[in-house]
C-alpha positions in Angstrom: -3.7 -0.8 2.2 -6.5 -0.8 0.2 -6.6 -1.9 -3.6 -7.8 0.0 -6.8 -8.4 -2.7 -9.4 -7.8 -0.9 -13.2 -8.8 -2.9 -16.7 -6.2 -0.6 -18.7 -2.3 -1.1 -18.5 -2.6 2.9 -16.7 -4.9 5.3 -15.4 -4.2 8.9 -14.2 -4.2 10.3 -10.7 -6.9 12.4 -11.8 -8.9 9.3 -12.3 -7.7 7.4 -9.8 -8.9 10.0 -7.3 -12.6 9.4 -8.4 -12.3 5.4 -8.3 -10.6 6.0 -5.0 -13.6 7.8 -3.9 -10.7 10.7 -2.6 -13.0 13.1 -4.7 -16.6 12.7 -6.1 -16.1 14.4 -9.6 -12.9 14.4 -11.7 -13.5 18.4 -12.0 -12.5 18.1 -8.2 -9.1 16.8 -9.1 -7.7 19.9 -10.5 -8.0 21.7 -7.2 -7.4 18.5 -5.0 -4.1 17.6 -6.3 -2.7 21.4 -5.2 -3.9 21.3 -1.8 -3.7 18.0 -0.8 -0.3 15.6 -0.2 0.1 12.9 -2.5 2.8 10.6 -3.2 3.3 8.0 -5.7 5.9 5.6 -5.2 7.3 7.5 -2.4 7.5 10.9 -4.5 5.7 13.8 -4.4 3.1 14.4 -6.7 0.6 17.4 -8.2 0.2 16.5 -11.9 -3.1 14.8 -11.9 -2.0 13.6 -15.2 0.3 11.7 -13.9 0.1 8.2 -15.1 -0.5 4.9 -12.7 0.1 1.5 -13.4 -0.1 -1.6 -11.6 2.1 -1.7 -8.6 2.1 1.9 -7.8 1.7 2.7 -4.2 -0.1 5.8 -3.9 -0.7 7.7 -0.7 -3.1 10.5 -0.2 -3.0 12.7 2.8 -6.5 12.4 5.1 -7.8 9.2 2.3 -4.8 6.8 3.2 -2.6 4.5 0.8 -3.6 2.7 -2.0 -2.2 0.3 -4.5 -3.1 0.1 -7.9 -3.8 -3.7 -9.0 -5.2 -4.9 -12.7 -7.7 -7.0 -13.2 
């Protein structure tokens, strides 16, 4: 599992994408959180507004799983 270090008590999944390298501009993330699976915690998720914070697990479909640590 590999682990996204934030400096903030949350980041969105839009956001996280783009630190994840998942997608290489956060005008990507619109499109990317329709057409591709993502979970957080387990759940579905397409709202790339959706706020992380440390301890999430988050699993992207084709990119793997990820857990979001803070500094």
């Amino acid at each position: 599992m590999k682990q996204i270090v934030i400096n903030t008590p949350y980041i969105t999944l839009g956001q996280f994408l783009k630190l994840s390298d998942c997608i290489s501009t956060g005008g990507q993330a619109k499109f990317f959180v329709v057409e591709t699976k993502i979970e957080v915690n387990g759940q579905a998720e397409n709202r790339r507004g959706r706020k992380l914070v440390p301890q999430d697990i988050v699993k992207v479909e084709g990119f793997g799983q990820f857990e979001v640590i803070s500094s």
